[in-house]
Each structure stands twice: as C-alpha cells, then as structure tokens.
N, C-alpha and C positions, 0 to 999 in steps of 0.2 A: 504493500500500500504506500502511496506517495501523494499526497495534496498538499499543494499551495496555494498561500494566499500572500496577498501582498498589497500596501497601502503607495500610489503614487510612485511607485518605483524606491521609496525610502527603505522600508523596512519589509522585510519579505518572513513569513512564518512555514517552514515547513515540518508536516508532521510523515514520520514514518515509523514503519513496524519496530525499529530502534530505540525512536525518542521524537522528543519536540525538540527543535533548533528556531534560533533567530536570526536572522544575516540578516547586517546595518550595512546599506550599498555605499553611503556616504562614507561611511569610514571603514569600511572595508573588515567587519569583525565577524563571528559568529560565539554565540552562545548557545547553551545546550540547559533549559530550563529544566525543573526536574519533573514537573507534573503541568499542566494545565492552570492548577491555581498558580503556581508563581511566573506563568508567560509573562504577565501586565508589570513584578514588579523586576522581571529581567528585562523587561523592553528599556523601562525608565534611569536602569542604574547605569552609573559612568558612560552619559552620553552628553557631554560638553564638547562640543564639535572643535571650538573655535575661543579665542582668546585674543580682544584688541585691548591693547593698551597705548596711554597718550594722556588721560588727563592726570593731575598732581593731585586730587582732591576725591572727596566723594564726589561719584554720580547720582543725581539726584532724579533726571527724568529723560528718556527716550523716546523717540518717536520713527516710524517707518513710513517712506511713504507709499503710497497707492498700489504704484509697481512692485514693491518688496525689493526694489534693488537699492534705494538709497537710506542710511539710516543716520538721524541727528541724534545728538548727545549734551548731556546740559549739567555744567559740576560747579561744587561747590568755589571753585578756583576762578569762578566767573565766564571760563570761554565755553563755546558752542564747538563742537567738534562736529564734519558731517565726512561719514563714511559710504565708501561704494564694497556693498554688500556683496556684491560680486567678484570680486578682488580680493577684498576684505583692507584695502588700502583708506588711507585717509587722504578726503580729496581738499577739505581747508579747515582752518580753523579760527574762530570771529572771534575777537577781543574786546564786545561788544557792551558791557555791562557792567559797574562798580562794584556788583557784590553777587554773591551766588545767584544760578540759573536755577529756578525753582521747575519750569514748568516748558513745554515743545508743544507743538500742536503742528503737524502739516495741510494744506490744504486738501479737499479733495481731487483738484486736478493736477497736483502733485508741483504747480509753478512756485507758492511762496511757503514760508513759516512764520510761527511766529515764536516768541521766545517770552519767556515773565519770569522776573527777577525780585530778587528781597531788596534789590535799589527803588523797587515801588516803580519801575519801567515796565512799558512792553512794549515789544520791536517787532516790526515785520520786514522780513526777509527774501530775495532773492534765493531760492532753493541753489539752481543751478551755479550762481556767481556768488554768492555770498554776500551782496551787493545789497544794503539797507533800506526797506524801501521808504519806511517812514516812523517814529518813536509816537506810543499814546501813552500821555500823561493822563491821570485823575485820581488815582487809586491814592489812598493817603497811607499804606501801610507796605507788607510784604505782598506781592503777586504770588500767588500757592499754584493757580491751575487755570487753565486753558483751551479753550476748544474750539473749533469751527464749526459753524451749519453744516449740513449734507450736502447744500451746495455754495459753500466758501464765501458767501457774501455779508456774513454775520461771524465777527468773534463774542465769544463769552466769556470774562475770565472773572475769576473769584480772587477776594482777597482776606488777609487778615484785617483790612480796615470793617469789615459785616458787611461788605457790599459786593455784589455782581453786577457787572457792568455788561452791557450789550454796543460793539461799536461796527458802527460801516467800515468795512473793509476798503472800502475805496475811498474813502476820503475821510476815514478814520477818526469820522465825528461819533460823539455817544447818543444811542437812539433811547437807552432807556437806563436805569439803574435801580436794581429791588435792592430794598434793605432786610438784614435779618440781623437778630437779636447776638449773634455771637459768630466768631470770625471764619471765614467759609475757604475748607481745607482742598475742597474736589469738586469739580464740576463736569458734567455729562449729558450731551443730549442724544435724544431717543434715533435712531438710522431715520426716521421720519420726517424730521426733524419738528415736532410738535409739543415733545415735552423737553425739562432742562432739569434735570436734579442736582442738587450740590447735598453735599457732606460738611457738616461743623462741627466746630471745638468742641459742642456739648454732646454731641451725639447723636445729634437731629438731621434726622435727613428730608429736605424741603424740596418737592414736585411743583414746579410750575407749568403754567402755559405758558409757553415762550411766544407766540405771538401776541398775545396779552399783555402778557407781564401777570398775570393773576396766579396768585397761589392756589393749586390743587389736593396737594396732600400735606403735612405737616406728620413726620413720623418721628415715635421716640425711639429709634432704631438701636442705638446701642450704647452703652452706660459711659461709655471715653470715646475720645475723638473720629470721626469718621476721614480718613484718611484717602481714600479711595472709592467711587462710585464709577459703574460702569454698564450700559445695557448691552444687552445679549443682540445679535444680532437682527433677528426678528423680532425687537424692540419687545419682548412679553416676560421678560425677565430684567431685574433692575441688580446687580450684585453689587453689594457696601464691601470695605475694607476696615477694621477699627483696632484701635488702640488695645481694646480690649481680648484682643486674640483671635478673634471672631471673622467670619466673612457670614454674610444674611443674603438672602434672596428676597425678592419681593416681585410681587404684581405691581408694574409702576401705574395703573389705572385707577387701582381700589385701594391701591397700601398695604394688599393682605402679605404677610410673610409665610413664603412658600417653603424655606428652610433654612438650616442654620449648620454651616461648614464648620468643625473645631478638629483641630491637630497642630497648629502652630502653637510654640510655648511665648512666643512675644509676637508684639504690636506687628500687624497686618498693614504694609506699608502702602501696595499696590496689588491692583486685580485685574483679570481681564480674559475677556471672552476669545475661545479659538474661533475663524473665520467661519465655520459648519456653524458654532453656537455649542458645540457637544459636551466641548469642554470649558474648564475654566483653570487661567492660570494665578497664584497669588503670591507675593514675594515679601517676607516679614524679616522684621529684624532678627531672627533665631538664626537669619544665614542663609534658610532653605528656601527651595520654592517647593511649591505643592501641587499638583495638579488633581484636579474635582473634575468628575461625572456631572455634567450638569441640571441630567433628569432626575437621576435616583441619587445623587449628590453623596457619591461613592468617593474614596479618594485613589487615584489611579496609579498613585508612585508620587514619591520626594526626588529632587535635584538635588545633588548635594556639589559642591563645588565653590562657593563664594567663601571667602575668611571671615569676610564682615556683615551688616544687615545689607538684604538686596532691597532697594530703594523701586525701580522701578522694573514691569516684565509688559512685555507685549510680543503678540505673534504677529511671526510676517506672514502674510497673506500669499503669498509666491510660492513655498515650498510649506509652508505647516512647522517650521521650525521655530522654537521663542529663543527673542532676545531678553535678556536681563543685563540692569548696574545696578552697581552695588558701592556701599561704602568702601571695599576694597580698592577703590579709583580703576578697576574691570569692567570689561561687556564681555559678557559669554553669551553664545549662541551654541541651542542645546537641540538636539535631535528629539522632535516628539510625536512619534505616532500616533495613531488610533489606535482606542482600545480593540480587542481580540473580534468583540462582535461586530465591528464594524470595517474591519480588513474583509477585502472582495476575494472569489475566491477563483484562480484563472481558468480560463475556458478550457474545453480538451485540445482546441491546437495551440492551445501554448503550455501544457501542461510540459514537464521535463522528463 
C-alpha cells in the first residue's frame, strides 16, 4: 500500500505498509512520525525555514504585501526595513522616524505603506522606492496600530492618546475621529470593509461602523490589555490577543464569544488569521508561536525558535508560510502546513 497526499507542493505525507513519513520539499527533510496522532505535531517541529537579520532593536511589527513577495519591518531602533521575500535580501532601509516603529500596514494594491510610530507620527510610503509620500500629524500620544480599507482609500490608526483616527489617503486630511475611554492598542477592519474593531488598555474591545463612525458593540472581552485584534477572513470571526494569556473568538455582529484559545504562559502579543481562514496564528511573549484550528479551536503545534517574546506573526499569502519578529531583533519564516485532514490526496496518474 502507498498513498499520498500533499499540501501545494510544501509538504507531502506519505503513508505505507512501513510507516507514516513526512517530506518538507522546501527544505529538503523527511521524518518518520510514529503513529497518526503525532503527524500534526511532527509537521510543526523545527521548521524555521529562514532567518533575516539587520535591525539593532526589537521588532515590533510586520507587514506583507499582497503578492507575498515583499515584506516590511518596523523596530524599536526606529528604521523601516523592506525585504524581497524572494531572495530573502534586503532591498532598503528608511530612517524615517525619532522613536520606535510601532505599527506597518500595506496597501491593498501593494503601491504604498504606511508606518506609526511612538514619535506620535504617521508616514506614508512609496513601497517600491522608499520615497515619503507624505507625514499625518494629530495623534497626541504613541501611534500603536494601523490599517487600511479593503480598498486603500481610508487609513485607521489607533493611538494611546483614546482616539482612532480615520484619514484620506490622498490628501491625508482627517475624515473623522471616535473617542474611547482608555488608550487603543489594535485596530482591525472586517475584509468588507464595514466594520472597524480596536482593542484597549482595559480590555474592551469596541465594534464600530466604520462608515458611521457609530459604535456597534462595546465588549468586556478580557481582564488586561487587548493587544491584538484580527478578522478571519470571511469577516465571521473577530480573534483578540491579550495581556492576559488568552486569545477569544467572537461573532463580530452580535458580540457573542465563540471560544476561548489558552496554552501560552505570557501576554499574547499578536494574532492572525491563515489566508483559507482554517487556521490561526498567535505570537506571545513566552517566545513561542502557536498555531489554532480555527473551527474546533484545537491547537495544531508550537514554533519554537525565537530567544525572546515574538512581537508580531503574519502569513504570506503566496506560499502559506508565516513570518514572525520578535524581541530577538529576528524574522523567521516558518514552514506551515495544513492540518492532516485537509492535505488532498493525489490522483492515480500521479500516484508514485
């Protein structure tokens, strides 16, 4: 007997009258799992592909863009690093900022970025050139987080001053500003672009209307800080990160919480959804990252590889691989497949 299956050419599972084996194509390895239940946590261990280095500081936040081939970088040491993901080379580096790079956001059409900074700055960027497009003042405190509409004509960013700002892209005036009662750590909006959640110091996590500006939901989501807010890709899942150890699910319509992620022993720094939706990735200060089932909200295997807490994770959208940084002044990019039941299983003319 011999079946295989295999995810996107990444990782191949073949079972035969032997055993189960694993071959990782990217790197050229195979393991030899001992049963069926440990496939998932052999897929996961020591699969850090890649290792760039370059900033002096903690990394704080990463971003990919659209194509999965360019990747920006944001450290406490204040520059912007932007990498070609395909090389794995570093293509510049912006000295753009007086004090740490808190936050990245790329556009959806992959032309500009933008950057937010604890100098209470935010920059928008020439992706390709590095070439400044224009600096928006307002914010009276630290800029934490950052985003774009779905269709790039709208930024959002949140600040420690309690305020969200909404400003035109093009001519980088402020169309509106909600206040909230305590300083706003994460911001997110829905692939729809209809709703806008952020995350705060208290714990509360606050659903708007974004074309409104009217508050929807008001949740007491988690006892410490909400560090991280993120929707699923079919916008029906909203996933928190907090202080508290925790990552939470919610219905971002109603508020209702659909479940509640525990295996990190420290603060939940960053979260984020793989491009299917299946999965979910979360990077805490204990070091690791963790990957979550994001139906039956299983946990699918540990990353183990960083010294320090990993500050920010996102997958690329190109290959299904995540990036993470981390306080280690690191970006690793890790091999992550799909879980077992969701690897195809190959036809008989291409069986071996």
């Amino acid at each position: 007997m011999l079946r295989i299956f295999f995810y996107k050419a990444l990782t191949i599972l073949i079972i035969t009258i032997t055993g189960i084996f694993v071959w990782f194509c990217l790197t050229r390895t195979l393991l030899q799992p001992t049963s069926f239940a440990s496939v998932s946590q052999s897929i996961f261990a020591t699969q850090s592909l890649k290792t760039l280095q370059g900033h002096s500081a903690w990394i704080y936040t990463i971003a990919i863009s659209p194509d999965g081939k360019t990747l920006a970088s944001g450290s406490y040491d204040g520059t912007i690093k932007i990498w070609n993901l395909q090389t794995d080379k570093l293509f510049y580096t912006i000295h753009g900022h007086a004090n740490a790079v808190k936050s990245l956001a790329i556009s959806s059409d992959g032309h500009i970025f933008v950057s937010g900074s604890w100098d209470r700055r935010i920059k928008l960027w020439n992706l390709e050139t590095g070439k400044l497009i224009r600096t928006l003042s307002g914010h009276e405190d630290d800029v934490e987080s950052a985003v774009f509409t779905p269709d790039s004509k709208v930024l959002v960013t949140g600040s420690w001053d309690k305020k969200i700002k909404l400003w035109n892209v093009q001519t980088g005036e402020v169309i509106r500003t909600l206040n909230q009662k305590d300083g706003v750590r994460s911001v997110a909006i829905s692939p729809d672009g209809e709703l806008l959640a952020s995350g705060t110091d208290n714990g509360r996590i606050m659903i708007w209307q974004l074309k409104t500006g009217k508050l929807k939901i008001s949740l007491a989501a988690h006892n410490r800080a909400v560090w991280s807010v993120a929707f699923s890709p079919s916008g029906k899942q909203l996933a928190s990160g907090s202080h508290d150890h925790t990552i939470k699910l919610w219905n971002p319509q109603n508020g209702q919480l659909l479940g509640t992620l525990i295996g990190h022993s420290k603060a939940v720094w960053s979260v984020a959804f793989s491009p299917s939706g299946n999965q979910i990735a979360s990077g805490s200060y204990d070091r690791t990252i963790r990957l979550w089932n994001s139906h039956d909200r299983r946990l699918l295997g540990t990353l183990v590889g960083h010294s320090k807490a990993v500050w920010s994770v996102v997958f690329n959208p190109l290959d299904h691989t995540l990036v993470s940084g981390s306080a280690d002044e690191t970006i690793k990019i890790w091999q992550v497949p799909l879980p077992i039941p969701e690897f195809e299983e190959l036809d008989e003319a291409t069986k071996l």
